[in-house]
Structure formats: structure tokens, C-alpha cells
N, C-alpha and C positions, 0 to 999 in steps of 0.2 A: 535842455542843455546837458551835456553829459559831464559826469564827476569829474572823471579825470581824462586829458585827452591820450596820452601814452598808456591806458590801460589793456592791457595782454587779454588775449581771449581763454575762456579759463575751460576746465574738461566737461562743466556742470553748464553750457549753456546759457549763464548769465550774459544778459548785455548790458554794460555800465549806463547803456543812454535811459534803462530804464527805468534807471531808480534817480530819485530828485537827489538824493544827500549821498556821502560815502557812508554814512552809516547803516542807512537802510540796504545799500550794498551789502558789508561785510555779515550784515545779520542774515541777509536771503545765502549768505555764500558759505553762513561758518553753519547753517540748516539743513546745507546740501551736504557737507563733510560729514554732519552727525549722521544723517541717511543713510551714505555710503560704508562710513565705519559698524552702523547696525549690522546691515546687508550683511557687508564680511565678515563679524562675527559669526552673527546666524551659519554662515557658508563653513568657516573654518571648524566650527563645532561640528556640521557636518561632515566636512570632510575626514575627521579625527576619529568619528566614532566610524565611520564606512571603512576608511584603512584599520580600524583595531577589528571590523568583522574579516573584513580580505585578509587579514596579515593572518588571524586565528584558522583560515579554512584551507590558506596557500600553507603554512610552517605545517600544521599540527592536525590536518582535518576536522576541527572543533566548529560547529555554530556556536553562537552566544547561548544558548541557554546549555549547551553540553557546558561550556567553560561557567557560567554559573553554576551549575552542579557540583562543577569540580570546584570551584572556589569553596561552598559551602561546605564540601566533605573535606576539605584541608581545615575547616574550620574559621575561614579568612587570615590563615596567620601561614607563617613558615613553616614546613613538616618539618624540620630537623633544626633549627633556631627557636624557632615560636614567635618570632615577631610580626606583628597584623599588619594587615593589608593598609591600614590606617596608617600605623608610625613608618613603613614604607614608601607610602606617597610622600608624608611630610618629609621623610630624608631625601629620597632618592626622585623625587616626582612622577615617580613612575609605578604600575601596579604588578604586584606577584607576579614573579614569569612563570613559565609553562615547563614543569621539567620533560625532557623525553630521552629515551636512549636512541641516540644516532646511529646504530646499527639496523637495530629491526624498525624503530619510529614508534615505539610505544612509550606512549606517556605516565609516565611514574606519578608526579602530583606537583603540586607549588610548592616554590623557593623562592628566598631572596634573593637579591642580587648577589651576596657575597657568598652564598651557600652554592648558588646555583653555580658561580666561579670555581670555589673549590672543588666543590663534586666534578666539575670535567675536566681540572685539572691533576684530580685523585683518577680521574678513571682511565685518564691517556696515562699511568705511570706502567713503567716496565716489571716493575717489584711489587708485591702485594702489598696492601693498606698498611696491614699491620708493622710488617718492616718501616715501612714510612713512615708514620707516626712514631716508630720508637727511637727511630733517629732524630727524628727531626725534634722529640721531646728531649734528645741524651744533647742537640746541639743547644736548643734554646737556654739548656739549664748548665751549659759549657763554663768551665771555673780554671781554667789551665792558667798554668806560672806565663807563661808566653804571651798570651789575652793579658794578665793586670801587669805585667808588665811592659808591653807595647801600650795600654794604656797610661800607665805611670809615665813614661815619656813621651807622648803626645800633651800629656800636662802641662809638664813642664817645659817641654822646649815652648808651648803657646805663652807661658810666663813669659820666656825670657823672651820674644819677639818684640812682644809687646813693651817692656823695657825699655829697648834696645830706639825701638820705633819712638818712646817718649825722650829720649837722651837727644836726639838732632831741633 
């Protein structure tokens, strides 16, 4: 006698007429889901570390063990930050990139993510480093009457909105 008569035919080959009870159903059914969920992990792990070989040979011409090499002489951490390969998973989930120069294709060494930004964005500037940084050090520490005073009244007018918004 089968469990249920409107039961749907399922992707795992189950037939409802086989099992005597719905429970011995859902156990044979929720055994075939854990299977399948293995499988695909097993697969996706696969697939993960085969794209991190392809992606390292297609960008950068590296096998895995050249790229271990290079990990180990960056010392697993940042060349110009110093932050390890470690506390970079943990932030970013993802490991040290690969620096290279886009012109000739030679690889410099490992960067963080934030480092490896900077650096190509220091390296497309029209002006040299140094001009850069000294502006960009003379804006951050900028003190002008103009600056505390368009500050001074963004203050205040927020006061009186505000005010104004609790009077209705």
C-alpha cells in the first residue's frame, strides 16, 4: 500500500510504494540528499583548487609549486604591509595575490589586496610617486579657514533642521 497517493516522483529514484511507513521514506530520502551533498562538496573542492592551478598558469605562468616558492620567499605575509597570508584569508577570504608588471609580465612578489590596489593605482599616475605622496600628505593634513568654517556651518544649520522638524 503506498504512503501517500499524490506523492511526486523525486530525482533520487525513490518509489513511495516501497517503503511501508512515510518515515522510513523520508529517512531513505533525507540519505540520498546527504550523498549527493558529499559528492558536491568533494566536486566543488575540486573544482576550486583546478581553477586556482588554471587561473595561476593562464594570468601569471606559475605551476603550484613555482607559486609556493614565491609564497615562501614573500615569507607568507605582505612585501610592503607585512600582513600574512593568514590574517588575509580571515579578512578578505581570499589568499595573497600575485603582483606582476602589466607591461613586460614579470612578477614582482605578493601583495594584499589593498597594497596590490594602491600600487596600480600609484603606477598608472601621470606624476611621479613622490609629488603624489607629498600632495596627497599636504591634502590629508589640510587646516584652511574655508574647510572649519564650511564645517562650522553644516553644524549648525543640522541644529536648526532639526529644531525646526521637532516644533510641527
Amino acid at each position: 500500500m503506498p504512503i501517500l497517493k499524490k506523492y511526486k516522483p523525486n530525482k533520487y529514484g525513490l518509489n513511495a510504494e516501497d517503503f511501508k511507513t512515510r518515515k522510513e521514506y523520508d529517512k531513505a530520502y533525507e540519505k540520498c540528499q546527504y550523498e549527493d551533498r558529499k559528492s558536491n562538496k568533494r566536486k566543488i573542492r575540486h573544482d576550486k583548487l583546478y581553477n586556482k592551478h588554471y587561473s595561476l598558469k593562464k594570468h601569471y605562468n606559475l605551476n603550484i609549486q613555482e607559486y609556493k616558492k614565491l609564497m615562501n620567499l614573500a615569507n607568507y605575509s605582505c612585501e610592503v604591509c607585512g600582513m600574512e597570508n593568514k590574517q588575509h584569508l580571515e579578512k578578505y577570504n581570499k589568499p595573497l595575490f600575485v603582483d606582476h608588471n602589466h607591461k613586460t609580465g614579470d612578477i614582482r612578489g605578493m601583495l594584499c589586496s589593498k597594497c596590490n590596489l594602491i600600487e596600480g593605482h600609484l603606477d598608472n599616475l601621470d606624476m611621479p610617486i613622490n609629488d603624489y605622496i607629498a600632495k596627497l600628505y599636504e591634502y590629508i593634513n589640510k587646516d584652511s579657514a574655508y574647510v572649519k568654517a564650511l564645517n562650522k556651518w553644516r553644524k549648525n544649520s543640522r541644529k536648526i533642521k532639526i529644531v525646526k522638524l521637532n516644533r510641527r
